[in-house]
N, C-alpha and C positions, 0 to 999 in steps of 0.2 A: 568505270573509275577514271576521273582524267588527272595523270600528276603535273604539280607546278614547280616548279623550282623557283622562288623568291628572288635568290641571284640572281639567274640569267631574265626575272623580270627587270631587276635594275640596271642591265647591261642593253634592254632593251630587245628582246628577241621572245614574244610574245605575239599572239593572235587575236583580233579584236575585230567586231564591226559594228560599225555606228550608225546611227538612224536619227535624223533630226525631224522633232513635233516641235512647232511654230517658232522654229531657233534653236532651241536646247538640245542640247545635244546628249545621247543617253544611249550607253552601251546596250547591244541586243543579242549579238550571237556570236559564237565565236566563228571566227571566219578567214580574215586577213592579218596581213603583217606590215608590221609597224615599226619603226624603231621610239624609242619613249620619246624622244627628243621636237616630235611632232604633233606630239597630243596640244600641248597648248595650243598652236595655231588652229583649233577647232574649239579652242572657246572652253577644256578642260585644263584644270590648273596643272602647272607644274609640281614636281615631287616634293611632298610639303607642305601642301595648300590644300584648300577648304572649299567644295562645291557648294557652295551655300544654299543655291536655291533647291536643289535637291535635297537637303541635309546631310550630304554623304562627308563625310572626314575620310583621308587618306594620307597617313604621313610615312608610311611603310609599303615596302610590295605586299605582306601581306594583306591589309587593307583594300588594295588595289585587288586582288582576288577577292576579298570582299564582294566590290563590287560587280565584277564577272561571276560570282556565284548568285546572286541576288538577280539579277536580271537574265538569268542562262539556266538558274538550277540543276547546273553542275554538281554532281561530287567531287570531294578532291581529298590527293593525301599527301601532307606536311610532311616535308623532312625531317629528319627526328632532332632540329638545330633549334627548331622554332618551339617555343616554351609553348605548356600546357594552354595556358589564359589567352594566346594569343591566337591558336587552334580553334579553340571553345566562341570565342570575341567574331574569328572570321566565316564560321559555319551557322553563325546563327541569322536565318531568315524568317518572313513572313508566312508562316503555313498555308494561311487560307490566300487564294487568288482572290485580289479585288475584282469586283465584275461591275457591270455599266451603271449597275440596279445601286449599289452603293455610292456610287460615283452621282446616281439622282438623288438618293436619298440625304445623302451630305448639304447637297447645295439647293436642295428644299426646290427641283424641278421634276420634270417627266424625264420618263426612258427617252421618249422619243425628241426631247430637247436637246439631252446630252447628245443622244445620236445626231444631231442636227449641227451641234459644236463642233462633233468629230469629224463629221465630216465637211464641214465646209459652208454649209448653206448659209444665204445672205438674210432669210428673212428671221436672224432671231437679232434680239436688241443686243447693243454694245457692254450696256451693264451685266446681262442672261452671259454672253459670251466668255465676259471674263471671271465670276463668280465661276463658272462650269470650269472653266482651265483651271484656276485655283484651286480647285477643288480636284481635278485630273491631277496635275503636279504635286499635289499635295499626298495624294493616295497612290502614287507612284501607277497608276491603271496606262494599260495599254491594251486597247480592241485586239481583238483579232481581224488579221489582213484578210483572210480569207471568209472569214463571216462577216465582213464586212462587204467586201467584195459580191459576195453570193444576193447580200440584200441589196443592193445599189447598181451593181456591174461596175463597179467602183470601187478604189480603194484608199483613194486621195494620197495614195504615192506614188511618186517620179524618183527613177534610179537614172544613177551617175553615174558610170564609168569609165576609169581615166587610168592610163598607163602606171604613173609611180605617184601616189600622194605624198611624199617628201620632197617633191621638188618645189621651188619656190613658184612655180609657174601653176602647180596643181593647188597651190594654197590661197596664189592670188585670185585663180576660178573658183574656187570652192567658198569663201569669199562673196563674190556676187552670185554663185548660185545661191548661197545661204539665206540671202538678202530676200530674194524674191522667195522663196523660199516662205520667209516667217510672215511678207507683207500677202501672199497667197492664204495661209494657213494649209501648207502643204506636209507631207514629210518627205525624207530623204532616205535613201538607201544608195549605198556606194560598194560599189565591187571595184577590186584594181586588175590590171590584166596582166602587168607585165613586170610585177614585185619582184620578186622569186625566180620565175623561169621563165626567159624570154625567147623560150622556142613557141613555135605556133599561138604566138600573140591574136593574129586576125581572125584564128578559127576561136580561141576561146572571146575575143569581144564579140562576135557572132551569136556563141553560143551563151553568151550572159543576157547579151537582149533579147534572145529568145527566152531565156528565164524569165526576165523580166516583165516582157511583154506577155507569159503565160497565163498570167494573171498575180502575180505580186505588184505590180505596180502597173500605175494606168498610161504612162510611156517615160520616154528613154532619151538622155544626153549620154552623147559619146562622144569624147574632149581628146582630140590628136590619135585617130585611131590608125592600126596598121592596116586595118581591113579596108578595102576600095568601096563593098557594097555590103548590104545589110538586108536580106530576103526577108523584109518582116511589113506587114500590112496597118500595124501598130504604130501611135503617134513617136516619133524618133525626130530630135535633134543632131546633130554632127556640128561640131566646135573643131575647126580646123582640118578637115573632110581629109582624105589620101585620094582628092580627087578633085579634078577642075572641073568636072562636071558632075557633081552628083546629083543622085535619083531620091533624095529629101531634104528639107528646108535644112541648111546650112549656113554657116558663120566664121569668115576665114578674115585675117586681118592681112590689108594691103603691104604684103610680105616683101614683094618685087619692090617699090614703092619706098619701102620704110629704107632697106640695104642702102639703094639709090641714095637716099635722102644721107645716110651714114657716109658713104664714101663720098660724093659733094662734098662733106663738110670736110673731109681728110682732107683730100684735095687741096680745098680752095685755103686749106692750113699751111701748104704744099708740101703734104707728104706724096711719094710716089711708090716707096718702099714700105705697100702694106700686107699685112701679112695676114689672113683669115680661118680661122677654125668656124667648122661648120658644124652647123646639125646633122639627124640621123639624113642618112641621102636616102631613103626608103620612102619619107614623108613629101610633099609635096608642096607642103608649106618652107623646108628647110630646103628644098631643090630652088623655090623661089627667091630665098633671099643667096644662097652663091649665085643664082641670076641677075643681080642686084649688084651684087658684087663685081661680077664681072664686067655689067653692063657701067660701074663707076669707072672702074679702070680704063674702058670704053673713049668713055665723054671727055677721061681727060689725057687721052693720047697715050696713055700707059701702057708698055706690051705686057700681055699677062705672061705671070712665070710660074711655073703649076707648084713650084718650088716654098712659094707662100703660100699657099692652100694645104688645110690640113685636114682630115675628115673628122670630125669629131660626135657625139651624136646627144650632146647638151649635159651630160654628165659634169660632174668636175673632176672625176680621177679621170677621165680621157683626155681632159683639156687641158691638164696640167702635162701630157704627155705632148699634147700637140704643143702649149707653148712652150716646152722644155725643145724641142724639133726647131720652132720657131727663132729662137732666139738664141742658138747654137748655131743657126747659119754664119759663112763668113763675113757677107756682106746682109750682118740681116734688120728687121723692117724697123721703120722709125716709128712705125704704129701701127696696131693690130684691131680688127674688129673681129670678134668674138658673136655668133648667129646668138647667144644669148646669156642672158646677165651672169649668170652662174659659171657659163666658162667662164667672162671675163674677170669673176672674182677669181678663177684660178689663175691665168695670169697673172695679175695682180701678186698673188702667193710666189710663182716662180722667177718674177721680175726682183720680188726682195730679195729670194734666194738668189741670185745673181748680183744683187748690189745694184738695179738700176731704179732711180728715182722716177716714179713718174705724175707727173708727164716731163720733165723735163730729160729723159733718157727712150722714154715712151710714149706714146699716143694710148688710150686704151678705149674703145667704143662698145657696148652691147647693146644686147635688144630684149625688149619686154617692159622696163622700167618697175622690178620688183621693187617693192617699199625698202628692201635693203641697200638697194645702189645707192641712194643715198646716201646712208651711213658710212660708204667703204671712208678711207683715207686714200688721196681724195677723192669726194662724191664723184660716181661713175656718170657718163656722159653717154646718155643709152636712148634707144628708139622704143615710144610707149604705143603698144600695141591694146590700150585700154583690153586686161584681162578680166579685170573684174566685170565689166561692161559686157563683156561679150558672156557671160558667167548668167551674170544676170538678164540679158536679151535672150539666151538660149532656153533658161527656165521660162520667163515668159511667151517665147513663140512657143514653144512645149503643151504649156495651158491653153492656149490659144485652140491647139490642134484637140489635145484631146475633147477642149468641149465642141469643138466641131466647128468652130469659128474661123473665118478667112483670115489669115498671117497680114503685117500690116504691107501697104506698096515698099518696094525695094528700091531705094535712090538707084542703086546701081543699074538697073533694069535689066538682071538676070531674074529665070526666073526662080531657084534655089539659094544661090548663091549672094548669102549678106556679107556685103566686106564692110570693114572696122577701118576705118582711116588711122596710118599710123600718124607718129609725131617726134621728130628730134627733140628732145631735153637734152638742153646742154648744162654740163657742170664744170668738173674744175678737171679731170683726166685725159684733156688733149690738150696739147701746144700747138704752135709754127711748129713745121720740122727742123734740127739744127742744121 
């Protein structure tokens, strides 16, 4: 018996995992944790709204258990708040399990058509193709992974996993994975590793791609891991590796490069008094850009003063600590870069609380260039590390490997190691210094 509590669904502290077939995204098991606040950025409505293509309605948390019982067949037991009709309304499912044979018999094809849709293959016709999904969407049918698996060695899914999926940075990946994703006719499955308890982050991403790779899916993206290697013989991407040399095909954006490019522009603004919050110093990507950082201060004859440096580890409750440090100094900075967009929105936050306008009391730089920098007041002036790009290049060298295909030449002329050219976007968040 699993109980829900309807409130703390709408406070957000619930467990979900999601699995995307050719895009669409459709709850599978219960699994991970989520705050609600994130569901929309995977393409599910906010609270209120209507899944149309599914026909699902949800304007209630009960509803929403609705749909975690219907795809989970869960038991569950209501609080005795929640009226009879609305009990009755959320318990009622499908009896019988749809199976492939109905899923043929619908759309007027063979077993072995459908099976041929399912999984991927190139030689049926575009009309067969979509008449078959319409007819899978429609009948709400999902194969089994593992008897799927067992008939192909195959399962035509690739699993993701990525440190916190609330960040803006997991949303911009998740995003171009999606993409490749629906134009593959792939699915998805996502584990997070470091939601909840960020102790032994690297042995449990270890041990999810050995999940993974056990046979649920036919290989594996791992996006900003803690862990340096991955003892697995299995096709594996790495999105941002904890390693300058790693031992599988890899995709890390020109971190050292992008920083540089950030402080040049402070500089040449002539600020001198900059002040930096960093990412986690565990990662190798966020070691590169305080490399970056210091190597600005560098080139423009700056002595560094460790004084501006704050450790931060990309959160925004940490960053709002480090800029509350920051700009409580005596003599403190006339502009701050922030390793990434999120701190710099907190910034932002503890610069009004302080009463300083900016830019014209502040400089403010970040990195990543999430869809919302734009939005801030004013638009934030950030370094674009194309995420979605590197989202989407990851799923495709992914596919690439599992069908046993050579990955494409690497301009860089390593032989793992793809880097992502970063790029200053400038907006309106830096001045001259006063």
């Amino acid at each position: 018996m699993w109980t829900v509590d309807p409130e703390a669904l709408k406070k957000g502290v619930f467990s979900l995992n999601f699995i995307f077939w050719n895009g669409y995204p459709r709850i599978k098991i219960v699994e991970l944790v989520y705050p609600w606040s994130v569901l929309p950025s995977f393409g599910l409505p906010a609270m209120g709204a209507t899944i149309s293509r599914s026909r699902i309605h949800y304007k209630t948390a009960v509803d929403l258990i609705d749909i975690i019982l219907l795809y989970c067949n869960n038991t569950i037991t209501f609080p005795e708040t929640i009226p009879e009709t609305q009990r009755e309304a959320a318990i009622k499912r499908n009896p019988k399990a749809i199976t492939i044979r109905d899923v043929a018999k619908q759309a007027g094809v063979s077993v072995t058509t459908v099976s041929r849709v399912i999984n991927g293959r190139e030689d049926i016709s575009e009309e067969t193709i979509k008449k078959v999904q319409a007819v899978v969407q429609d009948l709400d049918y999902s194969s089994s992974l593992a008897a799927r698996g067992m008939r192909s060695r195959r399962t035509n899914v690739l699993g993701l996993i990525m440190p916190n999926i609330a960040l803006y940075y997991s949303q911009e990946l998740l995003r171009g994975v999606n993409r490749a994703i629906f134009e593959l006719r792939k699915e998805l499955i996502i584990y997070t590793s470091g939601v909840v308890d960020r102790e032994n982050v690297a042995q449990r991403e270890r041990s999810y791609v050995a999940l993974l790779n056990g046979g649920i899916a036919d290989g594996v993206i791992v996006a900003t891991p803690m862990a340096t290697h991955f003892p697995t013989h299995a096709p594996l991407v790495i999105i941002e590796p904890n390693n300058e040399t790693p031992d599988c095909p890899s995709i890390i954006a020109t971190n050292r490069e992008g920083a540089l490019a950030a402080m040049n522009y402070l500089t040449g603004l002539g600020h001198r008094r900059i002040g930096f919050i960093s990412g986690r110093t565990d990662l190798t990507g966020a070691n590169l850009r305080m490399q970056g950082y210091k190597d600005g201060l560098a080139a423009a004859d700056i002595p560094l003063d460790k004084d501006w440096i704050e450790v931060g580890d990309y959160t925004a409750e940490t960053a709002m600590v480090c800029a509350r440090k920051l700009l409580s100094l005596p003599d403190r900075p006339t502009a701050i870069f922030a390793a990434n967009d999120m701190s710099a929105m907190s910034v932002y936050r503890v610069a009004k609380e302080l009463g300083l306008q900016i830019p014209a009391d502040l400089s403010v730089i970040g990195f990543d260039n999430v869809d919302e920098a734009a939005f801030l007041n004013p638009p934030l002036t950030t370094i674009d590390q194309n995420i979605e790009k590197m989202g989407t290049m990851a799923t495709e060298m992914l596919e690439r490997l599992v069908k046993g295909e050579p990955l494409p030449p690497n301009p860089a002329g390593e032989s793992n190691l793809y880097k992502i050219p970063t790029q200053l976007v400038i907006r309106d968040s830096c001045t001259s210094a006063p």
